[in-house]
C-alpha positions as CSV (number, residue, x, y, z in Angstrom):
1,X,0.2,57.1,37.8
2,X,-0.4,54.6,40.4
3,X,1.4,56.6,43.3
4,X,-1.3,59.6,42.2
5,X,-4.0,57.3,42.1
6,X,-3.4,56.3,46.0
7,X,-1.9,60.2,47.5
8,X,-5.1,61.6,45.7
9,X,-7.2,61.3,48.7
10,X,-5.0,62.0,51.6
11,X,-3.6,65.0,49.4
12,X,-7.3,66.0,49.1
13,X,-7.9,65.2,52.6
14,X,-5.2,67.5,53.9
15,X,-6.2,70.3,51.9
16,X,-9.7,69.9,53.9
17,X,-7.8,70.2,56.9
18,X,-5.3,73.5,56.0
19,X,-8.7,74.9,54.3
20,X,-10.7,74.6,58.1
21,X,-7.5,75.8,59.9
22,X,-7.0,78.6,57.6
23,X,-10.3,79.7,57.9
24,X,-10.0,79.6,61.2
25,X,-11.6,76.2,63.0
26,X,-13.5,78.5,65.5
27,X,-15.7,80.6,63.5
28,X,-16.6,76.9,61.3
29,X,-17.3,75.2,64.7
30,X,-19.7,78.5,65.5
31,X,-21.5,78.2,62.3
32,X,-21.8,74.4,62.5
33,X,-23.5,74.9,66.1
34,X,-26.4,76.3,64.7
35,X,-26.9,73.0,63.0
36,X,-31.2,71.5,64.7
37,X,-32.3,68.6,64.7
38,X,-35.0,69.7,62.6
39,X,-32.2,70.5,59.7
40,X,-30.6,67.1,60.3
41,X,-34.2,65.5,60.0
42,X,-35.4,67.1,56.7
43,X,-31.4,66.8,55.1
44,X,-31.5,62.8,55.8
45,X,-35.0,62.9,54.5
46,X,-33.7,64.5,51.3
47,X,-31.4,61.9,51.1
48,X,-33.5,59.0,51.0
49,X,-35.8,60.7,48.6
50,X,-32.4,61.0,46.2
51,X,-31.4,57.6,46.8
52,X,-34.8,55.9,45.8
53,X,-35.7,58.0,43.1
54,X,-32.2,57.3,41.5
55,X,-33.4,53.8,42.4
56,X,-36.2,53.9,40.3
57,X,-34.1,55.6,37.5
58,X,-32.0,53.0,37.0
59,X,-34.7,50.2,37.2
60,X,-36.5,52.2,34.4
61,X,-33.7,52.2,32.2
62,X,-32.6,48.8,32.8
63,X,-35.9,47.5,31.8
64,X,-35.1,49.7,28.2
65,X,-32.1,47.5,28.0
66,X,-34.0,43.9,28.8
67,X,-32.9,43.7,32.2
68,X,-35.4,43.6,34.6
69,X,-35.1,43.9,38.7
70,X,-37.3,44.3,41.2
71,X,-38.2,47.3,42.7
72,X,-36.6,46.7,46.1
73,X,-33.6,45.1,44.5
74,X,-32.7,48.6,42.6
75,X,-33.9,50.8,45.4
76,X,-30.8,48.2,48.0
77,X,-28.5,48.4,45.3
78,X,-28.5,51.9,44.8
79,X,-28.4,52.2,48.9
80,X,-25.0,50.3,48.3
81,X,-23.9,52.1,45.6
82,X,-23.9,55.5,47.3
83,X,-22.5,54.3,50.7
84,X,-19.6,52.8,49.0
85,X,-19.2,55.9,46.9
86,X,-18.8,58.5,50.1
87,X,-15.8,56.1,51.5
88,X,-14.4,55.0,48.1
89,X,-11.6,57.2,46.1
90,X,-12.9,58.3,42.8
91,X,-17.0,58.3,43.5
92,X,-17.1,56.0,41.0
93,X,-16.0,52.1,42.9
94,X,-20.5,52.5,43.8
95,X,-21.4,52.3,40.4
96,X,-19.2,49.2,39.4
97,X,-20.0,47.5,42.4
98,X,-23.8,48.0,41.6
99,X,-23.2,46.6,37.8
100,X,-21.4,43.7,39.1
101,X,-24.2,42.6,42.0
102,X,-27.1,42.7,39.6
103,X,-25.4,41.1,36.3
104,X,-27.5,38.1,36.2
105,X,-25.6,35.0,34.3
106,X,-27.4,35.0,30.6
107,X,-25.4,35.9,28.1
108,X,-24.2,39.3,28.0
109,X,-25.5,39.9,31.1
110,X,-22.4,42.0,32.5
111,X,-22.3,44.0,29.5
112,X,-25.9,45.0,29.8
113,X,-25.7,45.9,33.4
114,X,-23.3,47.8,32.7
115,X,-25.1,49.9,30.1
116,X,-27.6,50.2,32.5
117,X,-25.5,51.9,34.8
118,X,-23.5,53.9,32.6
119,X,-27.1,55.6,30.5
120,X,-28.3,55.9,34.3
121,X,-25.1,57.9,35.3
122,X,-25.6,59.5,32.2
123,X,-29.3,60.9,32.8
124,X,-28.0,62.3,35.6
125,X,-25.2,64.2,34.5
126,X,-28.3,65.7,31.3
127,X,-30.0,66.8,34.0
128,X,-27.3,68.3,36.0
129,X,-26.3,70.3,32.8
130,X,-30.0,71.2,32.1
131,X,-29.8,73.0,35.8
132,X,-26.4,74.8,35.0
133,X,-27.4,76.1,31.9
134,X,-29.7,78.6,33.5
135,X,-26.6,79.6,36.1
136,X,-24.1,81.1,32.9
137,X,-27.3,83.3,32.2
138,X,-27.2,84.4,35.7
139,X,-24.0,84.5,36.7
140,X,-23.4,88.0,35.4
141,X,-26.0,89.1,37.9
142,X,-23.5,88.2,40.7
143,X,-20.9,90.7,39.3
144,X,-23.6,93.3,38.7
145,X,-24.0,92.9,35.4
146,X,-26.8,92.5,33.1
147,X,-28.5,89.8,34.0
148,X,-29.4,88.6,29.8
149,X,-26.3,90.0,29.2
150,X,-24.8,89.3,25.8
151,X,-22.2,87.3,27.3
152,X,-24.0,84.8,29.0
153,X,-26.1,84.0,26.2
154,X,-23.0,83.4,24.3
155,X,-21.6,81.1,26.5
156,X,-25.0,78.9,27.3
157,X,-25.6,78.7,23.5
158,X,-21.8,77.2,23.1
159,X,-22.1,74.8,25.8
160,X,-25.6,73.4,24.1
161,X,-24.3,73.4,20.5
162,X,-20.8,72.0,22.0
163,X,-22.4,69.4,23.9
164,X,-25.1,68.4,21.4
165,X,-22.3,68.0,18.5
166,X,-20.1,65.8,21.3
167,X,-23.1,63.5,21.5
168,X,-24.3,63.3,17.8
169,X,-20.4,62.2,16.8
170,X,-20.3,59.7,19.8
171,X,-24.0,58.3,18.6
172,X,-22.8,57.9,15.0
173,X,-19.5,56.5,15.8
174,X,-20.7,54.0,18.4
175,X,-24.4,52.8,16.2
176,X,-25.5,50.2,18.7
177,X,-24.8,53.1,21.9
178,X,-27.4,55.3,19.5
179,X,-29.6,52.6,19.0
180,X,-29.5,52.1,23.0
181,X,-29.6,55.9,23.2
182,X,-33.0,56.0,22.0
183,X,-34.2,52.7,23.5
184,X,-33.2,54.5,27.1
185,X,-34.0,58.4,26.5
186,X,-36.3,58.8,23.4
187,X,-39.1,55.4,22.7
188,X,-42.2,55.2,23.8
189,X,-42.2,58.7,26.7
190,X,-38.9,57.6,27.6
191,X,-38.0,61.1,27.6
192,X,-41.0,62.0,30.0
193,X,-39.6,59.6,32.4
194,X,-36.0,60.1,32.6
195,X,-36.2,63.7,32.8
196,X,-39.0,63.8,35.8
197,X,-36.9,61.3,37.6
198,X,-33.6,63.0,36.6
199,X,-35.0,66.5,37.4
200,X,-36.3,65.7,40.4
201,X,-33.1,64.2,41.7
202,X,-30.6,66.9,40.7
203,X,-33.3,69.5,42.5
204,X,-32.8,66.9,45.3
205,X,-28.8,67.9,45.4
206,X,-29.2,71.3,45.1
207,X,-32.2,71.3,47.8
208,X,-29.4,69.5,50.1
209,X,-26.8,72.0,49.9
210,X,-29.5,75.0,50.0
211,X,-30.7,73.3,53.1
212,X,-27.3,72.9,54.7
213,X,-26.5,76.3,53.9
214,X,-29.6,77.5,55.9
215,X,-28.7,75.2,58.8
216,X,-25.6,77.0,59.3
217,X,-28.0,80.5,59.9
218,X,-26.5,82.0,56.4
219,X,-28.8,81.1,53.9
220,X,-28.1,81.4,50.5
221,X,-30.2,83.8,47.8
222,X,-32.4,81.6,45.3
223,X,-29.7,82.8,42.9
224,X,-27.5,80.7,44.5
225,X,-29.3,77.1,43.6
226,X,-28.5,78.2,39.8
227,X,-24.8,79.4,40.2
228,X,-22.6,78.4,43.0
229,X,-24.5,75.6,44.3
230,X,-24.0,73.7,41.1
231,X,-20.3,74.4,40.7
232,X,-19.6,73.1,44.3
233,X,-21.4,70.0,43.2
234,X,-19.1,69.8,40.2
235,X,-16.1,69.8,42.0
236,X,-17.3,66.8,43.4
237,X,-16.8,65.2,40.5
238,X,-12.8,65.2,40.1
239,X,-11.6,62.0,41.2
240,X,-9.9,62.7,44.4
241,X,-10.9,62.8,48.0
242,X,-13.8,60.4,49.6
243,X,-17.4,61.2,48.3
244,X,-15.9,65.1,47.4
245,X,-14.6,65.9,50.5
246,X,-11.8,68.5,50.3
247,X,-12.8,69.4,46.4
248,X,-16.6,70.7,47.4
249,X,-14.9,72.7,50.5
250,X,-12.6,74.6,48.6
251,X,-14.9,75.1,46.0
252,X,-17.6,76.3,48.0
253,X,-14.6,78.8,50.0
254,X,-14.2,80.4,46.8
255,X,-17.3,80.7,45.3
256,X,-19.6,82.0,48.6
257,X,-18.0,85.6,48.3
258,X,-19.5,85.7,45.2
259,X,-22.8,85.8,47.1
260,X,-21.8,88.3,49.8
261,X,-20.8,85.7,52.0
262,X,-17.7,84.7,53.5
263,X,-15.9,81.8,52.6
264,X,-16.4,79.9,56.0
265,X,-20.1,80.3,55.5
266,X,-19.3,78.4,52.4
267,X,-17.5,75.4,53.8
268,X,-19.3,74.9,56.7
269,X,-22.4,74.6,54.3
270,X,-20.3,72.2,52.7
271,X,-19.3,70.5,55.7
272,X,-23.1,69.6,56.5
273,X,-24.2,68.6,53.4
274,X,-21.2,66.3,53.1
275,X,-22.1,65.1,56.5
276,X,-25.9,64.7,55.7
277,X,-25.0,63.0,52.6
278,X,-22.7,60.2,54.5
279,X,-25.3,59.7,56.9
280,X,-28.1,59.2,54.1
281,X,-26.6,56.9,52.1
282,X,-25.5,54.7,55.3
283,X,-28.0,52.0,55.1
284,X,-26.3,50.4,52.1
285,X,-24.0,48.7,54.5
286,X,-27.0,47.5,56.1
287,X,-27.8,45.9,52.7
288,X,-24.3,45.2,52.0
289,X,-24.3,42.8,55.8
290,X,-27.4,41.4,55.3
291,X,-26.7,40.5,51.3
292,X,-23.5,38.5,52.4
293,X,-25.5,36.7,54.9
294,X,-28.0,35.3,52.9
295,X,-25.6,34.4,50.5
296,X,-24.9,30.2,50.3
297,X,-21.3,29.5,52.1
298,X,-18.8,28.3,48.8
């Protein structure tokens, strides 16, 4: 397990490489020419807008849990969270390096961190399958099918009754996760805030890769923010690679034809959101260098 744990990323690495090469490196490098300065602006703006608003996200829902942070405090940690994530295996190293810096030393303080962290995540990911939802009503459009086909009701329907019976069974067989449930997503407009922020955020993603797409002078149809957009940012999520590199590439090589465009459209797109993404998130080892600093020698 261990020996798959460390070739994960160079095996996803390599693929990268064989996937750029196979496509042919010339046609990528064309498409990533096209690539202003007014793309690279707005993308890195983007970013930040992610970054702060996730911030914010997980201030709010720390607060449900009785930890409180200051504004700036969540905004830097969050900064560090995501620059750690694009150069650590796994995407995940951010997160538990973000619970750790802000436990505070009362009782159960790591423990509540991270909860924070983990509902946080976990808004995320509601709002993520809020936007896909709408894609398995459209996919059948893409293969010239009825777009309220029968079919892609179907499977919506399933994936909302499946997912909503996952998380009753979890809530009743973990009471005080339910009882935080609520405290995070439901009390007092909880709901209103978590899902603005949340919403606003996964938009954010999708605006990225919608963006990079156009920067590369093949622009994808609106369509494509519901259907292969969201996929590519799935594959993002399998715990190999640095920060989804090699995983969002070939995704995005097999999905773009679905779209009328070629599959070097679709990983060069992917190259510069990955790129804009790194970028972004760079400051949090500003915060990072500055945080070790200030901290008291022994």
């Amino acid at each position: 397990m261990k020996f798959l744990r460390y070739a994960a990323t160079p095996v996803a690495l390599s693929c990268l490489v064989l996937l750029v090469w196979w496509l042919e490196p010339q046609e990528i490098l064309g498409a990533l020419s096209n690539v202003s300065l007014l793309h690279v602006v707005l993308g890195l703006l983007l970013v930040q807008g992610q970054i702060v608003l996730s911030g914010l996200r997980w201030r709010f829902t720390a607060a449900r849990l009785g930890q409180k942070m200051p504004v700036f405090h969540a905004i830097g940690e969050y900064y560090v969270a995501s620059a750690v994530n694009q150069v650590a295996p796994g995407g995940m190293a951010g997160d538990v390096l973000r619970a750790y810096r802000s436990a505070d030393g009362e009782a159960g303080g790591w423990q509540r961190s991270a909860k924070a962290v983990f509902f946080e995540r976990l808004s995320g990911q509601l709002a993520f399958v809020c936007l896909c939802l709408p894609g398995l009503v459209l996919w059948p459009l893409l293969i010239g099918k009825n777009i309220w086909s029968t079919e892609g009701l179907l499977v919506a329907g399933a994936l909302f009754v499946g997912l909503t019976a996952a998380g009753t069974l979890l809530m009743r067989r973990y009471k005080s996760l339910r009882a935080d449930f609520v405290e995070v997503f439901l009390r007092r407009g909880a709901f209103l805030v978590q899902g603005g922020l949340s919403l606003a955020v996964v938009f954010g993603y999708v605006a990225l890769f919608m963006l990079a797409a156009d920067a590369v002078g093949k622009p994808l149809p609106l369509v494509g923010a519901f259907t292969v957009v969201p996929l590519c940012l799935a594959a993002m999520l399998i715990p190999t690679g640095l920060g989804g590199w090699g995983t969002r590439e070939a995704a995005a090589a097999a999905l773009w034809p679905l779209i009328g465009l070629a599959s070097a459209d679709g990983v060069s797109a992917s190259l510069v959101y990955g790129a804009l993404a790194m970028a972004g998130a760079s400051p949090g080892f500003l915060v990072i260098a500055v945080s070790q600093r200030r901290r008291p020698a022994g």
